[in-house]
N, C-alpha and C positions, 0 to 999 in steps of 0.2 A: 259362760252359759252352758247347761249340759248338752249335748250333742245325739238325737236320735237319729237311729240310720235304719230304714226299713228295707230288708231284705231282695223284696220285689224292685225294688231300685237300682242299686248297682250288683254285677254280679257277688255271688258268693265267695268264688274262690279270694276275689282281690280282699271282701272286709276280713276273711280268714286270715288272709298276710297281713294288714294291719294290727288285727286283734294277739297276732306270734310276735310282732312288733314292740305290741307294749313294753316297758321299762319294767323292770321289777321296782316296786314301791311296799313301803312300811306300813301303807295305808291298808285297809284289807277291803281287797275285791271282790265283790259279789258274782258269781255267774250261776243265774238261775233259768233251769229249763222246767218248761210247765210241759204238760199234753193239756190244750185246752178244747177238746173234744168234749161235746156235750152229754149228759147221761139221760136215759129214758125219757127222763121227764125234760128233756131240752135245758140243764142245769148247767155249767162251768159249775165243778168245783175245786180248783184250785185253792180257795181262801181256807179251805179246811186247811192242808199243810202249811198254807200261810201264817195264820194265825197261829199254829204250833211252834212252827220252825222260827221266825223272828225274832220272838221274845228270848226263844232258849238261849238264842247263838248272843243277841244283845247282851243276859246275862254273862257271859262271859269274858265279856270285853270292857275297859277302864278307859276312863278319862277322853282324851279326844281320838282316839281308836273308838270308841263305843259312840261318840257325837258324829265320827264319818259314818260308822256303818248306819246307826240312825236316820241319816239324812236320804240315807239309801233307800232306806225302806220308805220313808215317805216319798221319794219322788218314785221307786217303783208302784204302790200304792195310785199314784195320781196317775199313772200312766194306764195301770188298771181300769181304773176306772172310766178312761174317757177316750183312751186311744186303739185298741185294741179293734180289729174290724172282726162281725160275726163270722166271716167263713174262714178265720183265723184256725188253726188245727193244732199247729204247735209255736210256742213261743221261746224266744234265747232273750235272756237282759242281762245287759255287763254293766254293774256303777261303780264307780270309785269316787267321792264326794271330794274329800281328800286330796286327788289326784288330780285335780282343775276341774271339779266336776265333771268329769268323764261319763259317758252314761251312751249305752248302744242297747238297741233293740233292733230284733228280727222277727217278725211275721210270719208263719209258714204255712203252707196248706199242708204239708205233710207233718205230723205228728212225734212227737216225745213219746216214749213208751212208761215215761212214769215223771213222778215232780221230783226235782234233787236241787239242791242249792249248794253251792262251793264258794269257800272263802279260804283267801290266799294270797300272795303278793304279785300276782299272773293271773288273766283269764282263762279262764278252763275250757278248754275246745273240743275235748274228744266226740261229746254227742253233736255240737253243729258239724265239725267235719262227717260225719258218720251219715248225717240226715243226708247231706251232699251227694255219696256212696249211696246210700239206699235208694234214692230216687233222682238218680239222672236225667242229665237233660237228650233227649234222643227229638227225633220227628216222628208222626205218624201219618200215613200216606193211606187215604182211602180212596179208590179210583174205578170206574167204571167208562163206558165206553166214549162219555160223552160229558161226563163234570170228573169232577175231585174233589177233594176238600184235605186240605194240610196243616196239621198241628205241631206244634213245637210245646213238648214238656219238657219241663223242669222243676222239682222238687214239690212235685204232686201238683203242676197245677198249671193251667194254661199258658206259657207265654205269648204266642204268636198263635193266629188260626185265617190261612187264605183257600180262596174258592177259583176252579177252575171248569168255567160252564161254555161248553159248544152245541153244535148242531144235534140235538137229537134223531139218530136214525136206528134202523130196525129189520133185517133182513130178512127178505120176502119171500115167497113162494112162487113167483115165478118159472118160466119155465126156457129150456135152452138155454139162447143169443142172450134175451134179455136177462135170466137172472145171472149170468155172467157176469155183464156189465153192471148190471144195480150190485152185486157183491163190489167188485173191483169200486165201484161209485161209494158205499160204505167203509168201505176196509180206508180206505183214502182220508175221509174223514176220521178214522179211527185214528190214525200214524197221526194225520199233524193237531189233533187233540192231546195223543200221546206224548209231541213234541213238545209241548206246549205245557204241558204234567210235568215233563222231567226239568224244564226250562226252568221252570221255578224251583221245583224241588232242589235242583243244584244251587238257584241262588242260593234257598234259606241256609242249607246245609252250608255253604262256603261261609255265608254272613254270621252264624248263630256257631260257625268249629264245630258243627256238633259228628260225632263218632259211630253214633246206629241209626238205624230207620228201623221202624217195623210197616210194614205194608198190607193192605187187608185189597183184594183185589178181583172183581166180577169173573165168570168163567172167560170169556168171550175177550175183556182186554187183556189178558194177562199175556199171553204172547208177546202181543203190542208191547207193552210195556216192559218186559223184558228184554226186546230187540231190539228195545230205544237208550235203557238204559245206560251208559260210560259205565268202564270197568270200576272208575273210583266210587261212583256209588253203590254199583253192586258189588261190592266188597264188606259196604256197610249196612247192607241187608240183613238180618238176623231170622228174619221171620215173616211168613206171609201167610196173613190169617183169611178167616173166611167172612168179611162182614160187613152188612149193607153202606154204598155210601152215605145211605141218611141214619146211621145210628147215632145216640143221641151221645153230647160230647163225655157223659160221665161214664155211660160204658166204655168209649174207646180210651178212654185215660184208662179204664180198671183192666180192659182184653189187653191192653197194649204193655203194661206195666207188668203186669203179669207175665208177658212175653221176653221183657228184658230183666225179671228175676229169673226167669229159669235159665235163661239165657247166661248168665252173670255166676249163677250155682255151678255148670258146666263150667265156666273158662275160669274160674275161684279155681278149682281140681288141677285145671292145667296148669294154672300161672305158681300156687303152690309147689308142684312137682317142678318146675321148671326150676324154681327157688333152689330148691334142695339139690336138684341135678348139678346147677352151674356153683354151690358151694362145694359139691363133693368132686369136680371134676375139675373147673375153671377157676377156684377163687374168685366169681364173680358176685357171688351173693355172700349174705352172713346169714347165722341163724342165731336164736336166744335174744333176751334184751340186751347182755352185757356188750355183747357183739355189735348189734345195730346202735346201743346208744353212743358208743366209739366211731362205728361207721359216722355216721348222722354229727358228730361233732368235726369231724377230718374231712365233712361234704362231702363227702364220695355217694351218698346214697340217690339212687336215681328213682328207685320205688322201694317204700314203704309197706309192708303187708300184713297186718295185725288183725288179729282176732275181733267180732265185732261184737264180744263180752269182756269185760276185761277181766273178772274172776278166773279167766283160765291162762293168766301170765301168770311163771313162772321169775319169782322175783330175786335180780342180782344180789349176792351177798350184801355189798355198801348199801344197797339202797333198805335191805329188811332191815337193817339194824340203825338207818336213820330216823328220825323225826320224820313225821307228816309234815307237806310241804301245805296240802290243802284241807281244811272240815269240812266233811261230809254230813250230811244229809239227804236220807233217798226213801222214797215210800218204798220201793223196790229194792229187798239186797242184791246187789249184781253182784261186789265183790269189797274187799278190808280196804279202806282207805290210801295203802302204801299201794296197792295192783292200781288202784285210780288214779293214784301220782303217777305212776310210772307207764299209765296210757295216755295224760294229760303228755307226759314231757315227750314222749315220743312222737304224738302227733303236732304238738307246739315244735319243736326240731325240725321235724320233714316238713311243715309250716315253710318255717324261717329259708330252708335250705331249696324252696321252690322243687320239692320231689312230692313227687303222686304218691298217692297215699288209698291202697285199698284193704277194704274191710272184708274180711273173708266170716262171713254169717255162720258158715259151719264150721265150729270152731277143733272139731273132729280132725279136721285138714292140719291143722298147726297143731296136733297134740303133742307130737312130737321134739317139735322144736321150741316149747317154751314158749307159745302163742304170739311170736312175733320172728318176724325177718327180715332181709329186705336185698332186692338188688340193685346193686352198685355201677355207677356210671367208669368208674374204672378198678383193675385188680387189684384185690385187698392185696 
């Protein structure tokens, strides 16, 4: 029976390592990424390159090669049509008919930036991985002096959201002895409200591994709250914006995300330079594909760091002068068929090899090295 597996279900990274996993097979697999983001008129249209793209690729395919890929199309069709939830943004479907009837789909609030389908004897991963990269899972911390409210995103879209409400209080006008005391009476309630913010914040963080916070924070607690903080969390502060605790949850996802792109463009700079540094000094890193896909077969590779276009890879000699591993199909030209092989196999590799894998969005940063590199868990 085919096997649907929706995204929001188990984390990403692990279906990632299954999908690097796959056997190579003679059967030809399907991996198709939609943007199924609405148009003016509230439209999907995806079925437009569908109906284009289906038939062409089926002609080209004989005998029972053309009866698997067929069967593919009708059961992404059926899926189409009746499984798909409307706040769906972007969609991934892997089938192989062929293959035990194989068949994965993922759901996403966060979007495809165009429709492409790939066939080939391997799932093609570079864009899920990439969506992964673009929209991290981080927390977002809104707190004032007397609630909170804590979100947990990932890949554009709510996972987790808790609420933390105490004594409302207000300080007064008073005068002498007594506003002394009614402060000192306020400030008291503040700390162990505060305590009680961070208390949780530490759970989800520890429960959810997740790496950033961003924090938006009233004039009045912020003190508080940063003298209650632990070192390890404020470590993974990135950002402390200015904004009410009752904003509503679609702007704090759009203030907050937007905090950890610019966030992520800065340390892209550093972590690039760092690359380059420990290959030209330490033998720690490589640079070019021919390099990392050597690295990346001998495991040595501990991060991955590729361009998050792939038309700007610089292609190893063996590989221009091979055959296409996958057919392409893309509303979008991003880049020749052989540059998408050789971003597929690089990030299906660092996959397999349990190494992190970042996508550097400006790809200005890697012009140099052939839009790809990576550093090494031990010297080349």
């Amino acid at each position: 029976m085919p096997k649907t597996t929706i995204a929001t279900a188990t984390p990403l990274r692990t279906e990632l390592d299954r999908l690097a996993g796959f056997p190579p097979t003679t059967w030809p697999v399907l991996s198709l990424y939609l943007d199924m983001r609405p148009d003016q008129s509230g439209r999907r249209n995806h079925d437009i390159f569908l109906r284009k793209v289906f038939p062409e690729r089926s002609r080209t395919m004989h005998g029972d090669t053309r009866k698997s890929f067929d069967r593919d199309v009708q059961r992404i069709h059926a899926y189409l049509e009746s499984e798909v939830a409307p706040s769906v943004r972007g969609l991934a479907l892997f089938a192989c008919s062929g293959a035990d009837g194989f068949f994965q789909a993922f759901q996403l609030a966060a979007a495809f930036d165009d429709y492409s389908l790939f066939t080939g004897s391997l799932p093609y991963l570079y864009p899920l991985a990439r969506a992964t990269d673009q929209y991290p899972a981080y927390a977002a911390l809104l707190v004032d002096t007397n609630s909170a409210r804590l979100f947990v995103f990932r890949l554009g879209r709510r996972d987790a959201h808790e609420q933390v409400t105490n004594v409302k209080t207000r300080r007064g006008s008073f005068g002498g002895w007594s506003q002394a005391r009614y402060q000192r009476h306020c400030d008291n309630f503040y700390l162990l409200h505060m305590k009680e913010v961070v208390a949780t914040l530490d759970r989800v963080v520890r429960a959810e591994a997740l790496a950033h916070i961003v924090t938006a924070v009233e004039g009045t607690a912020r003190p508080f709250l940063m003298d209650q903080l632990p070192k390890h969390l404020a470590e993974k502060v990135i950002r402390v914006l200015h904004l009410p605790v009752s904003t509503p949850e679609h702007d704090v996802l759009a203030e907050t995300l937007d905090a950890m792109r610019e966030h992520d463009a800065k340390t892209d700079a550093e972590r690039v330079q760092a690359m380059i540094d420990a290959s030209a000094a330490e033998g720690r890193a490589v640079l070019g594909a021919a390099a990392t896909l050597y690295a990346l077969a001998a495991g040595q590779v501990e991060e991955l760091i590729i361009a998050a276009r792939p038309g700007v890879l610089s292609l190893p000699q063996s590989l221009a002068q091979d055959s296409n591993r996958f057919a392409v199909d893309s509303t979008t030209p991003q880049a020749d068929a052989k540059r998408l092989e050789l971003a597929g196999e690089l990030v299906a590799r660092a996959q397999r090899n349990a190494a992190r894998i970042r996508f550097i969005e400006d790809s200005a940063l890697l012009g140099t090295v052939g839009g790809v590199g990576a550093i090494l868990r031990f010297r080349a």
